[in-house]
C-alpha positions as CSV (number, residue, x, y, z in Angstrom):
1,X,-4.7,-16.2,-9.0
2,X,-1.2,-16.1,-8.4
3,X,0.4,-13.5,-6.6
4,X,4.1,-12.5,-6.5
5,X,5.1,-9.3,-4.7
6,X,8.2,-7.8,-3.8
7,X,8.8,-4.5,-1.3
8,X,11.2,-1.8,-1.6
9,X,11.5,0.5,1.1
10,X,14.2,3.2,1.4
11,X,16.0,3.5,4.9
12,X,13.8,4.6,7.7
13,X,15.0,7.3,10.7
14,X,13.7,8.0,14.4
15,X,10.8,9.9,12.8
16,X,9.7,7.9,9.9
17,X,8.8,4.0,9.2
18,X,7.4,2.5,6.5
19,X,6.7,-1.3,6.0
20,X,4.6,-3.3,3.3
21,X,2.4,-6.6,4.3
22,X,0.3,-8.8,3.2
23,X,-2.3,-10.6,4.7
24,X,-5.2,-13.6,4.5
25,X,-7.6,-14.8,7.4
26,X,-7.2,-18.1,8.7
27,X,-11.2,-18.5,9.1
28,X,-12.6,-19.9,6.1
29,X,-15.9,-18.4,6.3
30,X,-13.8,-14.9,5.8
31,X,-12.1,-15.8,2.9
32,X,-14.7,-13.6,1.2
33,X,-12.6,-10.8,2.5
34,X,-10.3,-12.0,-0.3
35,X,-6.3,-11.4,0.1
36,X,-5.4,-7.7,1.4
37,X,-1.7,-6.3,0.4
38,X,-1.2,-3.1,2.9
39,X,1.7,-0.4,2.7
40,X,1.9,2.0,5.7
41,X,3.9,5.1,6.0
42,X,4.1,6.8,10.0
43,X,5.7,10.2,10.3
44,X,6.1,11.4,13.8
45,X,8.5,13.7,15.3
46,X,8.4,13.1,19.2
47,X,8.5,9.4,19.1
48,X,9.9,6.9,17.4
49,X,6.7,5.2,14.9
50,X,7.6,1.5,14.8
51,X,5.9,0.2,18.1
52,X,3.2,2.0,16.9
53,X,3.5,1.0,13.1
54,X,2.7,-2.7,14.0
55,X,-0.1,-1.9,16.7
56,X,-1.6,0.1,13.5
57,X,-1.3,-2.8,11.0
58,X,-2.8,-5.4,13.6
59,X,-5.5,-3.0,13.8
60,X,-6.2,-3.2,10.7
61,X,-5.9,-6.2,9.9
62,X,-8.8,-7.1,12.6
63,X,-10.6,-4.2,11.6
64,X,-11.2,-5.5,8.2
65,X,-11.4,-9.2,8.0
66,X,-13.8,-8.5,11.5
67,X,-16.4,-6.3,9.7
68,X,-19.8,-7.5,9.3
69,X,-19.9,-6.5,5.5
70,X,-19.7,-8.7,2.4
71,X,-19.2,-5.4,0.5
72,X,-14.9,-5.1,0.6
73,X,-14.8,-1.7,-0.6
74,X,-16.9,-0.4,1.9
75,X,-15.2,-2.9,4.2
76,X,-12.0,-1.1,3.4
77,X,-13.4,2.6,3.7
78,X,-14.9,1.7,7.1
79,X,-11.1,0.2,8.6
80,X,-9.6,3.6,7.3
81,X,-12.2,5.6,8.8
82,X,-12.3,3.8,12.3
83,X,-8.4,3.7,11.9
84,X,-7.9,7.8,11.4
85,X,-10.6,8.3,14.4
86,X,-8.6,6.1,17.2
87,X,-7.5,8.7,19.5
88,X,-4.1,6.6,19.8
89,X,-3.3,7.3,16.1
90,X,-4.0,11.0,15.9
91,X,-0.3,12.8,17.0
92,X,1.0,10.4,13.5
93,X,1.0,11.1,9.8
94,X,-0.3,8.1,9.0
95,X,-0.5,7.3,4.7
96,X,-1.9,3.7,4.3
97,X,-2.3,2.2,0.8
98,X,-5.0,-0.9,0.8
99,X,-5.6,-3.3,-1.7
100,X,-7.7,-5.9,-2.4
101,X,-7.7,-8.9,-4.4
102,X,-10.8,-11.2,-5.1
103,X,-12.5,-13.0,-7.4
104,X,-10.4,-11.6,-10.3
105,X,-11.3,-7.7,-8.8
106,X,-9.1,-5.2,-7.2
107,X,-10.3,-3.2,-4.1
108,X,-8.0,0.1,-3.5
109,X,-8.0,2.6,-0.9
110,X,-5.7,4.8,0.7
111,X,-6.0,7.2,3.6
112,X,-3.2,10.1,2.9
113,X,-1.0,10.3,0.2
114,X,0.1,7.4,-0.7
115,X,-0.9,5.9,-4.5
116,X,-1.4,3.1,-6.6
117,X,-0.1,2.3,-9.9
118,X,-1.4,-0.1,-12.2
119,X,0.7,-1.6,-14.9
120,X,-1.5,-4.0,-18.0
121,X,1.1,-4.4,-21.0
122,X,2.7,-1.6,-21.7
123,X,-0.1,0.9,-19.8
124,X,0.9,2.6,-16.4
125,X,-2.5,4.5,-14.8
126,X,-2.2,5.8,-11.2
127,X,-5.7,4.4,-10.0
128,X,-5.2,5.9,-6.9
129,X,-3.8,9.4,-6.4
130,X,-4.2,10.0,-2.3
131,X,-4.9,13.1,-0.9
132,X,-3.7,14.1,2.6
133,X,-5.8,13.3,5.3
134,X,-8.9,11.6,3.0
135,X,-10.1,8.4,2.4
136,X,-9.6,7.3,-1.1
137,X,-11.1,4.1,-2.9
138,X,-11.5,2.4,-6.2
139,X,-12.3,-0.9,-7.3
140,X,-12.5,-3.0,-10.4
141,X,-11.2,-6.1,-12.9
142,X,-7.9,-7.5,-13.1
143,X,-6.2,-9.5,-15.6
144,X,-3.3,-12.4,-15.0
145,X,0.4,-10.8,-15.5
146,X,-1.1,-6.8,-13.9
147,X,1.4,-5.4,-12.1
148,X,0.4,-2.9,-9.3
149,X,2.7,-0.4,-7.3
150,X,1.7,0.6,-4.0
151,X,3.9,3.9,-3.5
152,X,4.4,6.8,-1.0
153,X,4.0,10.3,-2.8
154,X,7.6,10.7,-1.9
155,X,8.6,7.4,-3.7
156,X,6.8,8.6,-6.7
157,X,8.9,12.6,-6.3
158,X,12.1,10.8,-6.1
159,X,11.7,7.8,-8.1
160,X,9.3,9.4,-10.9
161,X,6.9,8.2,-13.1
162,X,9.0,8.3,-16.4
163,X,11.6,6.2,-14.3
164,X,8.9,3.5,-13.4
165,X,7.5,3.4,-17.0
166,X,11.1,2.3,-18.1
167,X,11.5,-0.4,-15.4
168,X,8.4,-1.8,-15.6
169,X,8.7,-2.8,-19.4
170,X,11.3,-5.6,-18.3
171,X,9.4,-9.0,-18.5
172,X,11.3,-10.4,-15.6
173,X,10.4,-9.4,-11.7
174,X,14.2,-9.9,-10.5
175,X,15.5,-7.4,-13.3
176,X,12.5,-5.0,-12.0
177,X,13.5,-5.6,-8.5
178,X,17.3,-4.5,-8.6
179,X,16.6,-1.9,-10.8
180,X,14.1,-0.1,-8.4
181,X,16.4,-1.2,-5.7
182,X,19.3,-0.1,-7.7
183,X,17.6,3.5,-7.8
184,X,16.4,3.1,-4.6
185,X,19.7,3.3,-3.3
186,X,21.3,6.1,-5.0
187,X,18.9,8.4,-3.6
188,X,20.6,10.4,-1.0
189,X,17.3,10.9,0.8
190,X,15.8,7.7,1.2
191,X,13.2,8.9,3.5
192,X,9.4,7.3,3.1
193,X,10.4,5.9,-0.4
């Protein structure tokens, strides 16, 4: 399956950093583990949450593709839950959005409240609607030319639903790109979207 994926993140402050990755292992026997698409949102007021950010993605990157378990959902539940009870984390709002792909399925889970929309022809479904401080997770088939949003709530408060439905009807990725961008960027507050 071919992937194509673009981020769009909004300007991040002192207190608030955001950053999208993607990630497959290099051992072949983990290749199971499939290809995992992460989007991390880090609130913190007394310090600024970059360093931190990327100590939190390498964690969980070897968290996941480290686990004993064939089983990715539960692979992905366990990284969140290990990740919300390391001490280091705890003073952060931390909203992580994971996803999956293998074998023509899609693994989801978020910890926090970030979301993830799924786009076949002219559908939008959230599939994942996060709630604050739990572990959410869903998993199922996908289909060549679904398109999938990995979004903090905030993204979806400032650049809504109805907006998204209209942009995602475009056939072309670079006309979807600069129009989210394009919204993006009017938004005064640009904070976690």
């Amino acid at each position: 399956m071919h992937f194509i994926c673009r981020p769009f993140i909004g300007k991040n402050d002192q207190s608030l950093w955001s950053q999208y990755w993607e990630n497959e292992p290099d051992d072949d026997q983990k290749f199971t583990k499939g290809h995992l698409f992460g989007l991390i949102n880090i609130k913190n007021q007394q310090s600024e949450p970059i360093t931190i950010g990327r100590d939190i993605i390498f964690e969980i990157n070897q968290l996941y593709f480290t686990q004993e378990s064939e089983d990715i959902n539960l692979s992905l539940k366990n990284s969140l839950t290990l990740l919300s009870q390391n001490p280091i984390f705890l003073n952060y709002q931390i909203d992580v959005s994971l996803m999956v792909v293998f074998n023509n399925q899609i693994y989801l889970a978020t910890l926090g409240t970030n979301n993830c929309l799924l786009q076949r022809n002219n559908q939008i479904s959230i599939l994942i609607n996060g709630q604050e401080g739990q572990i959410v997770s869903s998993c199922g088939p996908i289909l060549e030319n679904d398109r999938f949003l990995l979004t903090s709530l905030n993204f979806l408060n400032v650049i809504t639903l109805e907006k998204i439905k209209t942009i995602l009807v475009e056939t072309k990725i670079q006309n979807i790109e600069e129009n989210i961008l394009s919204l993006i960027n009017s938004t005064p507050n640009q904070n976690q979207v």
